[in-house]
N, C-alpha and C positions, 0 to 999 in steps of 0.2 A: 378276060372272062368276067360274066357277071354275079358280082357275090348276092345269092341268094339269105333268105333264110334259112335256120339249121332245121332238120328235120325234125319235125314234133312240136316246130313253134307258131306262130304268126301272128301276125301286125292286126292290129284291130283300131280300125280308123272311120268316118264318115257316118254312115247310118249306123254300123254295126257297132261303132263307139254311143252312140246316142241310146243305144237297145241297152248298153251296158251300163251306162251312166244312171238309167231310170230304174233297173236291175238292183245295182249298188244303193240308191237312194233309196227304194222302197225295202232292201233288208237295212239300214241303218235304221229306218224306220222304226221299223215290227220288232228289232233288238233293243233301239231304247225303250216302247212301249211296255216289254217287258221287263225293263230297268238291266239292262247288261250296257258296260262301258265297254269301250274298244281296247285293245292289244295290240300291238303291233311288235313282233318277235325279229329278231335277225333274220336275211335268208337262210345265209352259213351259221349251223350250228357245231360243235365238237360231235365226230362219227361215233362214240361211246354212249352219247344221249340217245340215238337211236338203235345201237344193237341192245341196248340197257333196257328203253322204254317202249320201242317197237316190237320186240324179240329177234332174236339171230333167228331163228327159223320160217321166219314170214318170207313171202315172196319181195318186197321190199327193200327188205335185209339181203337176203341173197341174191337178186337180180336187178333190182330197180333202182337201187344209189348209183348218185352222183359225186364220189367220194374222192378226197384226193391229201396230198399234203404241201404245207403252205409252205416259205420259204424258211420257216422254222423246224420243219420237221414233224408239223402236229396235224395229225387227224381232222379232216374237217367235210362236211358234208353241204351240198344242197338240201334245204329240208326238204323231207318228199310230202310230210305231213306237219301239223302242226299245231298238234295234242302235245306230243311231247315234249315240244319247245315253250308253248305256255304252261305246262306241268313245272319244266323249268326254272321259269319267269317268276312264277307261284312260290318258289320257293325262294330264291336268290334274292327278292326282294322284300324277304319276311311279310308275305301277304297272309301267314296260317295265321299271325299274329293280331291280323285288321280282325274286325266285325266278320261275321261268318252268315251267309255264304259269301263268297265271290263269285259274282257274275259278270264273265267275259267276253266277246265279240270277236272275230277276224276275218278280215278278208284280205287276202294276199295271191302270189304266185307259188306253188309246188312245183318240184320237178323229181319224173321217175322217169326212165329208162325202158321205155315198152311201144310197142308196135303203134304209132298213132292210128285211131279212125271217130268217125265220126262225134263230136262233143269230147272225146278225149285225147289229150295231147303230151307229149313229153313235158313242155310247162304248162302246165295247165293251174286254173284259180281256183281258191275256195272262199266261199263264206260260211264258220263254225263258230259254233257259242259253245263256252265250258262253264261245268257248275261246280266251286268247291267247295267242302265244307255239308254238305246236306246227305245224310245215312238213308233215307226215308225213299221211296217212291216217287216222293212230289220232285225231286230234280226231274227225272223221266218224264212224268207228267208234263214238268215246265216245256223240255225239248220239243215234246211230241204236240207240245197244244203251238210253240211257236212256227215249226214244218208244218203244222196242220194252218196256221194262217198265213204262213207264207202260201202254199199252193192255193188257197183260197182267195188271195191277193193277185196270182198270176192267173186265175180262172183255169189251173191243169185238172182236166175230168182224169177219170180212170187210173187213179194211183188208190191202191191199197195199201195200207199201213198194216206190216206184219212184222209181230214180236214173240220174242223167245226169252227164255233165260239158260244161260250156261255154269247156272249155279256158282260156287268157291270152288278152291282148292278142293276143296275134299269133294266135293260132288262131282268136279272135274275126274277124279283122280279114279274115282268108283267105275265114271262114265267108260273112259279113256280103256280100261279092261274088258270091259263089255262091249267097245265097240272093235277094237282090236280082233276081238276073241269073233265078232260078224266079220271084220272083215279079211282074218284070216282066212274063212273056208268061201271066200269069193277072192283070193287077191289074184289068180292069172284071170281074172276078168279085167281086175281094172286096169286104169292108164297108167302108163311110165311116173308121172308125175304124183300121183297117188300113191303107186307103190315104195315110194320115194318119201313121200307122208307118213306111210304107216308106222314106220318108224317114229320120226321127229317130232308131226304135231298130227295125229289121226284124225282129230277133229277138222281138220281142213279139207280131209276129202270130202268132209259134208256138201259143203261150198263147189266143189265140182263141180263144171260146166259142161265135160265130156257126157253124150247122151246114153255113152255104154255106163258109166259110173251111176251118172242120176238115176237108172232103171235096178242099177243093183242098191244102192242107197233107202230107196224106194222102201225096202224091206230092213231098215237097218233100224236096232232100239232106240229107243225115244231118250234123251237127257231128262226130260220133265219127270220121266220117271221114276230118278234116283236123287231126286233134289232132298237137301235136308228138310228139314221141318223151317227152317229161321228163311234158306232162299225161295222153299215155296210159299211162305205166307206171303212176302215179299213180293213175287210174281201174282199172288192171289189181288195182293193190294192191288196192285199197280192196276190191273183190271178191271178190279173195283171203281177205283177214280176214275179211270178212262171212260164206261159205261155213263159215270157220273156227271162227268160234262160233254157226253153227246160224241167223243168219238170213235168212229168205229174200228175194231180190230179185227184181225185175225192172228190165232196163235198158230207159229210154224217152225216148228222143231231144226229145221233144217236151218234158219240164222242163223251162223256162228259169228260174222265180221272176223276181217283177214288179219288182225291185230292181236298180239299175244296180252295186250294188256287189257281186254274187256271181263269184267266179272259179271254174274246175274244177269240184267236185264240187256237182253243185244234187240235193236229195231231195225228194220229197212221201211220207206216207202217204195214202192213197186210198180213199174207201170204194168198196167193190166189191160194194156189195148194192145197185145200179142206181142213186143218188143222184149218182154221179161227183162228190164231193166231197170236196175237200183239209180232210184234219183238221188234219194237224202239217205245214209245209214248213219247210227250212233250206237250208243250204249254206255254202261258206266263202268269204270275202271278205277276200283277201292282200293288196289295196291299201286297204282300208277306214281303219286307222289313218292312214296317211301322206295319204290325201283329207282327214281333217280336222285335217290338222298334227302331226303324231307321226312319230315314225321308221318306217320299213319295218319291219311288224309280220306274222306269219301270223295268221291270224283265221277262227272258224269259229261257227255258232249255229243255232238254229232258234227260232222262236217257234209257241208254239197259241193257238188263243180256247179261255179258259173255257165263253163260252156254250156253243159247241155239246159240249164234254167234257159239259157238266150236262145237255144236253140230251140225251145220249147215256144217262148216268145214271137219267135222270127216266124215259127208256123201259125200264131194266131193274129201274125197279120202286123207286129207291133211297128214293123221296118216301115210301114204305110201310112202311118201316124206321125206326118211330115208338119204337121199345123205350129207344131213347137220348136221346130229347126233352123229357119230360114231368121234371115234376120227382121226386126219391125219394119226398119224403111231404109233402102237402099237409095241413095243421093245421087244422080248423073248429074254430070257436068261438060260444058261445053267453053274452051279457053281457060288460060289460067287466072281472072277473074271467079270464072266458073268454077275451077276448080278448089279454091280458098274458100268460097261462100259454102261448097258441101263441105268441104273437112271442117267448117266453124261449126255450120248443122250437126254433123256426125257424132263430133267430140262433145259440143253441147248435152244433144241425148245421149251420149254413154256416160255423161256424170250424171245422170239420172237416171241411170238403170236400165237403158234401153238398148237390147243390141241393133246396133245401127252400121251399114256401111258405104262407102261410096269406091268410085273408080279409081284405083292406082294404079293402070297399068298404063293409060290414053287410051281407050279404046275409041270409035266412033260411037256418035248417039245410038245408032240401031243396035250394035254390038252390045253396048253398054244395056240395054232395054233386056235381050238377048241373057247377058248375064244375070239380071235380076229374077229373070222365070225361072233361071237353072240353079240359081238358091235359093230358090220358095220364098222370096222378098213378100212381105204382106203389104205394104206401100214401097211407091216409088214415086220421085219426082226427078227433072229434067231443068239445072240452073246453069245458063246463056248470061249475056251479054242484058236481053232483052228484060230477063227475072229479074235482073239487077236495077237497071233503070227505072220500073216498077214497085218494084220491093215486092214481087210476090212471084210465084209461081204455082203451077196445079200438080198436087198431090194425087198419085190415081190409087185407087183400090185394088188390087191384083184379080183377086177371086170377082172383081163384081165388074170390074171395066168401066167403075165410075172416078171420078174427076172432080176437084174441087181447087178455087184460088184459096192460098192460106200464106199470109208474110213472110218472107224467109229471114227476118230477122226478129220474129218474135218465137226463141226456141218454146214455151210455155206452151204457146196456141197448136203448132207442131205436137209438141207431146201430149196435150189432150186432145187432139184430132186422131192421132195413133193409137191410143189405149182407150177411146172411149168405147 
């Protein structure tokens, strides 16, 4: 029997690695522009960091871990996210201690436990930035101005940036009564899974996706408008600045993010070309350090899926943008003289930076020609018996079907006939 991959996973190799690679490179990019350093957290963290940081009550915690225990006896999780684990990180390594903020970077694998489909998968990637240390508006700002140049970097039209705030404790608290109290006299309308919320965290059936829920919601009190005075200036700010450097919002009550750990300001970008689907979400989370033992810390982030950024890509054509894959010049040969004089060429230019390659399998000439189209070779030449006797051979141009003699033992002359 043949062993498959497990479900929710997959191999990402050939073009689809190339789509990913330029994906990765262009957010390492726009994170250091911003001045944020990279992180790199464990997979496996302790299952307590996430019923602690993520909350027991989130769908996560209750349905989407990967949990188990090791041969010690201890608790330990795939992370599904991983806010919590650089929350961690933040503190275990006395970072409150450094210069303030910390700005931070990741991209890695998550794994949750849920129905794969399109751009989302049981492992699935992310790339998120955390900001600590900053009370003020401008972390949000920072998030929202770097999603707003990331999408601007991948050319995605039709996403709308929509933000909320879910106040503090106590404005949560005020909320939480008031929405109970609505969604008491509609609860046999709603869904199994909501009435299952009303209880534990009400604020999630905002986030409902069921279409009978969303229509009774529809009519359901606004958070905005029991905020104290301190988290609505806060929201006013944040507004403020957004206007200020040009980008555009909309405010939507209905953001909560699926996360027990967000305070005040929660954002999604949206697609708004009918799919209603959250690309980038974040928000800040001001008690998030001190939930997993650290001192009263301000805290702000957002996380995205690679998958659907590449899949976003893959529709604008990126997989077709083969000019950068193939290697500079593929080397045929003919005989084992032949074939010593391309592996001297080859190895020559790859100490100089060039991906180069030639035949190792024996192929025939015509074969060997054959394989050079089917790696998008941008030169190719063909060294015999007769190249040698010479000391030259013709270089041809792929794209143009031209031909030139150039010495096959001056690698120099080679390399600036390739890259000129």
């Amino acid at each position: 029997m043949q062993i498959q991959a497990a479900k929710g996973t997959k191999d990402i190799y050939g073009e689809e690695a190339h789509i990913w690679q330029k994906l990765e490179t262009m957010l390492r990019g726009i994170a250091s522009t911003y001045c944020f350093g990279e992180i790199r957290t464990p997979i496996i963290e302790h299952t307590e960091l996430f019923l602690r940081g993520v909350g027991d009550t989130t769908d996560i915690v209750e349905k989407e871990m990967y949990s188990f225990n090791d041969k010690g006896g201890r608790g330990l999780t795939l992370r599904p996210e991983q806010t919590a684990g650089v929350a961690r990180a933040y503190i275990e390594h006395g970072m409150h201690s450094n210069a303030q903020p910390i700005k931070l970077y990741y991209i890695g694998p998550n794994f949750r436990y849920e129905n794969p489909q399109a751009g989302r998968y049981r492992q699935h990637h992310q790339f998120g930035v955390e900001i600590f240390g900053v009370a003020g508006p401008s972390a949000e700002l920072e998030l929202i101005s770097i999603v707003h140049e990331i999408i601007k970097a991948l050319g995605i039209s039709g996403v709308a940036l929509n933000i909320n705030s879910i106040g503090c404790a106590n404005c949560r608290g005020a909320y939480k009564g008031l929405l109970k109290g609505f969604l008491g006299q509609n609860f046999e309308g709603l869904c199994g899974t909501c009435k299952t919320r009303f209880e534990k965290n009400p604020l999630r059936t905002l986030d409902c996706k069921v279409e009978t829920c969303k229509k009774i919601l529809m009519g359901a009190p606004s958070i905005l408008d029991v905020l104290d005075d301190e988290c609505s200036a806060h929201f006013s700010k944040l507004q403020e600045e957004l206007t200020n450097i040009g980008v555009p919002y909309v405010v939507n009550p209905k953001i909560v993010r699926g996360l027990d750990y967000y305070t005040r300001t929660v954002f999604e970008f949206i697609d708004d070309n009918g799919s209603g689907l959250t690309i980038i979400g974040g928000g800040r989370y001001d008690g998030l350090i001190e939930e997993v033992g650290g001192p009263p810390t301000p805290g702000a982030g957002f996380g995205m899926g690679l998958e659907r950024l590449a899949l976003n890509m893959k529709k604008q054509g990126a997989n077709d943008e083969h000019s950068d894959m193939g290697p500079a010049l593929f080397v045929g040969n003919m005989g084992e003289a032949g074939h010593m004089a391309a592996k001297k060429i080859v190895y020559g230019l790859r100490q100089k930076g060039i991906n180069a390659e030639y035949d190792l399998i024996g192929r025939s000439v015509k074969a060997q020609m054959k394989y050079a189209d089917k790696i998008r070779a941008k030169f190719s030449m063909i060294i015999g018996e007769s190249e040698i006797e010479c000391g030259e051979a013709q270089i041809k141009n792929m794209a143009k079907s031209e031909s030139v003699a150039i010495p096959i033992n001056e690698i120099d002359k080679i390399y600036a006939y390739i890259t000129d």
